[in-house]
N, C-alpha and C positions, 0 to 999 in steps of 0.2 A: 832692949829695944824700946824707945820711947810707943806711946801712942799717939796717934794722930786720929782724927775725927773730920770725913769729908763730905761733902755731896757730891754726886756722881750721875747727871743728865745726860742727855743727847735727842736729836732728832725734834729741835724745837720749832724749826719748818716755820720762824715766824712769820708774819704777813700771809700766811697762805689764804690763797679763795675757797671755800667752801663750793667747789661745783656740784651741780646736780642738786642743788635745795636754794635755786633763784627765787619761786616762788612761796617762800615763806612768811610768814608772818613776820611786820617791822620789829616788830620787839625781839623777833626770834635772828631776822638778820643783821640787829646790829648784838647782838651776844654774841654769833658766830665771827662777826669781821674783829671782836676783840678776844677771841677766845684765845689763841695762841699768846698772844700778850698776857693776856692773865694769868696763865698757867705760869710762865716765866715769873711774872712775878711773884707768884706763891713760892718758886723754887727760891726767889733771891731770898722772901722773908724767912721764909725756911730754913736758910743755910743761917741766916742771921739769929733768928732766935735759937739754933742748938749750936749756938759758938764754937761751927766748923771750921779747921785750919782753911780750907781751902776748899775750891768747888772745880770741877773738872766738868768741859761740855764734850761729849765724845762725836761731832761732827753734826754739819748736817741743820746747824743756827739757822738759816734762812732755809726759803724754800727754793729759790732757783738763784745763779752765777750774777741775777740781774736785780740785787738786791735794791729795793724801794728805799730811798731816804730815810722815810718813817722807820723803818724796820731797824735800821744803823742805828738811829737815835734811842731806841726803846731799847735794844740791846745793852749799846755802850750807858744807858743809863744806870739799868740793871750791872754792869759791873764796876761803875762809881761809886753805887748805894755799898756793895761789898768794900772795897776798896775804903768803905767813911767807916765801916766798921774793924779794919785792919783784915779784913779776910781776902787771900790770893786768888786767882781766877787764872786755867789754864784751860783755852781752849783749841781742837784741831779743827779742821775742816775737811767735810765731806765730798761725797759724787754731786750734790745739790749744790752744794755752796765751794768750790773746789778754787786754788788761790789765785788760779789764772784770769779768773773772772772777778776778784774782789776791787773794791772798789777803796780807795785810800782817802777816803773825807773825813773823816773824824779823828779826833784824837782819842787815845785808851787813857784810862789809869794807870798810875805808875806798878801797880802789885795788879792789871791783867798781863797774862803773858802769851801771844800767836804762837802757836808752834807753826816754823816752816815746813816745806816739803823738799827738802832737798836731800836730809837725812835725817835723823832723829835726834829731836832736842833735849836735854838734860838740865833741869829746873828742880832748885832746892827749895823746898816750905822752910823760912825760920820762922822759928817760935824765940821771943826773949834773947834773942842774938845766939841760939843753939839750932843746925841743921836738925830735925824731927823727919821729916822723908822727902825722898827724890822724885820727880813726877816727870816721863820721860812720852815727848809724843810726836806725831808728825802729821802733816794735813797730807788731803790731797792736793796735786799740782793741776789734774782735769779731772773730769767727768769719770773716765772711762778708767779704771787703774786694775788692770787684770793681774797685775804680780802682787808675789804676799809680802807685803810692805810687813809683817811681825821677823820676818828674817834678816831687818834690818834692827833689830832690839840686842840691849843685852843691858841688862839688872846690873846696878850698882853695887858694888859691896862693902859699903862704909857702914853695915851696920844699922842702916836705921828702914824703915817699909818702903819699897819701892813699887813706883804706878805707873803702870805702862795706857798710856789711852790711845785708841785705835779705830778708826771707822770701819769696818770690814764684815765678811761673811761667813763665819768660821761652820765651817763643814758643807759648805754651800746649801743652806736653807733655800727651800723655794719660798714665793712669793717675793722676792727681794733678788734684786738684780748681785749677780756674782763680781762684785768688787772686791778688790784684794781679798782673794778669797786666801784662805790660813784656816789650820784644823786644833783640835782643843792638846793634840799631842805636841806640835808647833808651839801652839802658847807656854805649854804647862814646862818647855824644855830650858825657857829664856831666864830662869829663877827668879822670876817678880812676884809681890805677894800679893797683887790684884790688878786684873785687866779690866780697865775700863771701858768698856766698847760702845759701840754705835751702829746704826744701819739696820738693825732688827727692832721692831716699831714694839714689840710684844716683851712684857719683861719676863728674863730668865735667867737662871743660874745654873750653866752651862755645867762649873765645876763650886765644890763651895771651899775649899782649899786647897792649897798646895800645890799651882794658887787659885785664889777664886779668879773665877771667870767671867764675865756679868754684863748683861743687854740691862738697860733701866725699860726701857721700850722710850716710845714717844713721850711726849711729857701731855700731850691734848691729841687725841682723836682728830682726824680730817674728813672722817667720810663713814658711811653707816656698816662698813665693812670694820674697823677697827672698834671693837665693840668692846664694854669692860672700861675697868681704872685705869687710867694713865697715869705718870708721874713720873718720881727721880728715884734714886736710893741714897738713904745718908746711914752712913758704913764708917764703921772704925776697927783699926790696925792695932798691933803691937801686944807689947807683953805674953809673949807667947802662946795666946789664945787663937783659935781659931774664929778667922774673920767674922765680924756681925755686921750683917750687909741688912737691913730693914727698910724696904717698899713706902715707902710714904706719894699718896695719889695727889696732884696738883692739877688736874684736868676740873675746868668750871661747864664745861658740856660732856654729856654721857652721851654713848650710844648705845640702844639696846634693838636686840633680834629675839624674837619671841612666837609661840603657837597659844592660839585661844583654843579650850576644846568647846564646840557647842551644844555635844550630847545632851544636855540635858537643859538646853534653851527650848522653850517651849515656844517665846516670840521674839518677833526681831528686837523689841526692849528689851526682853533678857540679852540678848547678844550684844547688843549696846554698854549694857551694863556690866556683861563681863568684861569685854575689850576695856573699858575705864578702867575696872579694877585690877587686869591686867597691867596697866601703864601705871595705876595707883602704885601698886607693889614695887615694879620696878625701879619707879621714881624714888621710892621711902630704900632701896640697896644703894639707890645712887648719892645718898646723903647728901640733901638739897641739894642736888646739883642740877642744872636742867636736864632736860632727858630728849633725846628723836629716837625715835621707835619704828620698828617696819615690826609691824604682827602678818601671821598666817591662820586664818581659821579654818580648823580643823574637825574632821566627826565625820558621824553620819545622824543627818538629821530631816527629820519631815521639810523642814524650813529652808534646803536646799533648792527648790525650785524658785520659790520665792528671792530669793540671793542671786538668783542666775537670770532673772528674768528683768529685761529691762535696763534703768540705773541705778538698781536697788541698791547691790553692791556701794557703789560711787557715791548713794545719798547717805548711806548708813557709816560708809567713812569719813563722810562730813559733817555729819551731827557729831560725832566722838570725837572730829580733830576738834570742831567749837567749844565742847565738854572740857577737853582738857587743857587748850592751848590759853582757857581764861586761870588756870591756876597760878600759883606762885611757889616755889620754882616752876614752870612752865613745861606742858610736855608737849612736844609735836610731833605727832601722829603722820611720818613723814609716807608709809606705802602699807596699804592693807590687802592681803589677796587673798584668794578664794582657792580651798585644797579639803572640800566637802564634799561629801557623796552622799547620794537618796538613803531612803532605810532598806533599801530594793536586796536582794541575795546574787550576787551574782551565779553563784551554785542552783541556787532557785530558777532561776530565770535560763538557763540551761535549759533544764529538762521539761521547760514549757513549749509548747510545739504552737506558738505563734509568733509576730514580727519579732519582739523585744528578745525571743529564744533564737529564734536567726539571726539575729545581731550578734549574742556570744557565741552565738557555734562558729560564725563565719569570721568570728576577729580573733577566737582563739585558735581555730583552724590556720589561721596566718600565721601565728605566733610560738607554734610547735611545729608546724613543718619543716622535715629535712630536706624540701628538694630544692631551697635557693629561691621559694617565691619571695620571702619575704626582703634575703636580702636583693632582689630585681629591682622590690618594689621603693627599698631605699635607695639605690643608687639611681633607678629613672626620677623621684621626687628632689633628689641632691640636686641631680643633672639641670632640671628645670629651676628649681631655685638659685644657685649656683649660675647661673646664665644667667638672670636677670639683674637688673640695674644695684639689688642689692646683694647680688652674690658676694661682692669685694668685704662686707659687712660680715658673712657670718662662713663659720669655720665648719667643714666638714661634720657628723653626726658620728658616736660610737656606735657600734650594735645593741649598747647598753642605750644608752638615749634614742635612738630610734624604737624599741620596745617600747621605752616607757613613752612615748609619742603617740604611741597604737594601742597603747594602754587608757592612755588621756583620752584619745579618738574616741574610743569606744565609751567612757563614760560620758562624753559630753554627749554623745548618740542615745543613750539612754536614758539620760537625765530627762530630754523632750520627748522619746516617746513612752517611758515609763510613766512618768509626772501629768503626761496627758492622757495615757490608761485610766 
């Protein structure tokens, strides 16, 4: 079996808008409006500099059916640049970008090749005028594709590595809409030696042979939920070895989620100074890369009232976004919130027989009762919220989140009358 040497992307969502981070700083919003672009490009120099037979995109190129001009152009450029290098480009199309909605303006390179959606296409990589492996794939035709489009596959058997590339949901992960949904027993029965997939933003390796299985995830972060490296995989086949499939990151914005402790901040400078260093650290994992950050500060500290009082909070998030957002790589300090408590006991504060001890006797009394107060008193507070203009907005409460609501309750009630003790 010859080897072959490929890249292996998906979910490159170019053109996408960055919502939810309008008001950012200019220098930070034009890194985001190029950010999906850049990553692409990192992938094409990528494929270029480790003299890959061929680059596969597993779905999902654009971010919506109403693909931008710009977007086509930066694409098809990217697989020109391959194309000037002798390297092949095979790509499908996803639930986002799905074929019904494509748009036919540009010309491709003669070595990119569309796989249709009508059935599965079967595409030979030569090397030196010798077939080296089969790459077999199929797009989506719309949006919405609930049959397991992998039961339409079947492995070539001439001998050389076969790639099956596939947009879909294998085992129905959440977080990710169930599109052609297909399971790793499904994949593992069609004899290909690597499933290229798409649809899952997070990279993973489902199976690692026989055959591998394999999400690259996104190739760049959209939003402060996708948090971690992004990028592609470049993976090589053949000689009997079992696949080496190798994560290489092309994302040029990071996002990071993180806890500051305060314990042991004595003033709101110190707590300044830690949230910096907090972003400091983070920034130096993301090897120069830019950084947006949602921190949570956490503890229990004297300095709690002070934080709660006012626009403390608000002021002390805005000296630290100005702290870091002058650096280079640059970090933006996009939400900082408050998940601090007094130095108060609550156990203490129990067995004191004044207001602050009527406050926990009367909210934990709610809170262990069997006789249904508590759950009354969540379905009358649903009831009323639920009816009002923003009821359409939010979604019923567990018994698990309405606790921790009466939980919260009670400590913000003690904060002010504790702190003014």
């Amino acid at each position: 079996m010859d080897t072959v040497k490929f890249v292996h992307c998906a979910d490159l969502h170019l053109d996408t808008p960055f919502r939810g981070l309008a008001n950012v700083a200019p220098q930070v919003a034009s890194e985001l409006n190029e950010a999906t672009f850049k990553s692409y490009d990192n992938i094409i120099a990528l494929a270029v500099r480790e003299k890959v037979d061929f680059v596969v995109i597993a779905g999902d190129v654009f971010n919506s059916k109403d693909r931008s001009l710009r977007a086509q152009f930066r694409f098809r450029d990217g697989l020109k640049s391959l194309a000037d290098h002798g390297i092949q480009s095979f790509v499908a199309f996803g639930n986002h970008d799905p074929l019904s909605g494509w748009s036919h303006t540009l010309e491709w390179p003669e070595l990119a090749r569309r796989f249709g959606d009508k059935s599965v296409d079967i595409c030979e990589v030569v090397r030196d005028g010798k077939v080296v492996a089969t790459v077999h794939g199929i797009s989506f035709d719309r949006e919405k594709v609930t049959e397991d489009l992998a039961a339409k596959f079947k492995a070539s058997t001439n001998g050389v590595p076969a790639i099956a590339v596939l947009h879909c949901n294998v085992g129905g992960q959440t977080g990710h809409d169930n599109y052609a949904p297909t399971t790793v027993d499904e994949l593992s029965s069609k004899d290909f030696d690597y499933w290229a997939l798409g649809h899952v933003h997070t990279h993973s390796v489902l199976k690692e042979e026989g055959p591998a299985i394999v999400y690259p995830g996104c190739s760049q972060s959209r939003h402060p939920n996708e948090t971690g490296a992004k990028g592609c995989c470049v993976v090589t086949l053949g000689d009997g070895a079992r696949p080496d499939v190798r994560f290489e990151s092309t994302d040029t914005v990071r996002y990071y989620k993180g806890t500051v402790d305060i314990d042991n901040c004595k003033s709101i400078d110190a707590i300044q100074r830690t949230i910096v260093e907090a972003c400091r650290l983070a920034s130096e994992a993301a090897e120069g890369r830019h950084l947006i950050a949602r921190l949570s500060l956490r503890g229990r500290s004297a300095l709690h009232g002070q934080l709660t009082h006012g626009s403390a909070l608000q002021d002390l998030f805005e000296a630290a976004r100005d702290d870091l957002s002058a650096r280079e790589p640059w970090i933006w300090l996009e939400r900082l919130t408050l998940e601090t408590r007094g130095l108060y006991s609550i156990e203490e504060l129990r067995e004191q027989q004044d207001f602050a001890g009527d406050i926990v006797r009367a909210y934990s009394a709610l809170l262990s009762r069997e006789d249904g107060e508590a759950s009354q008193l969540q379905q009358q507070l649903e009831s009323e919220v639920l009816s009002s203009s923003a009821g359409k907005l939010i979604s019923p409460l567990t018994a698990a989140e309405f606790r921790q609501l009466v939980e919260q309750a009670m400590h913000q009630t003690l904060d002010r009358v504790v702190e003014e003790g």
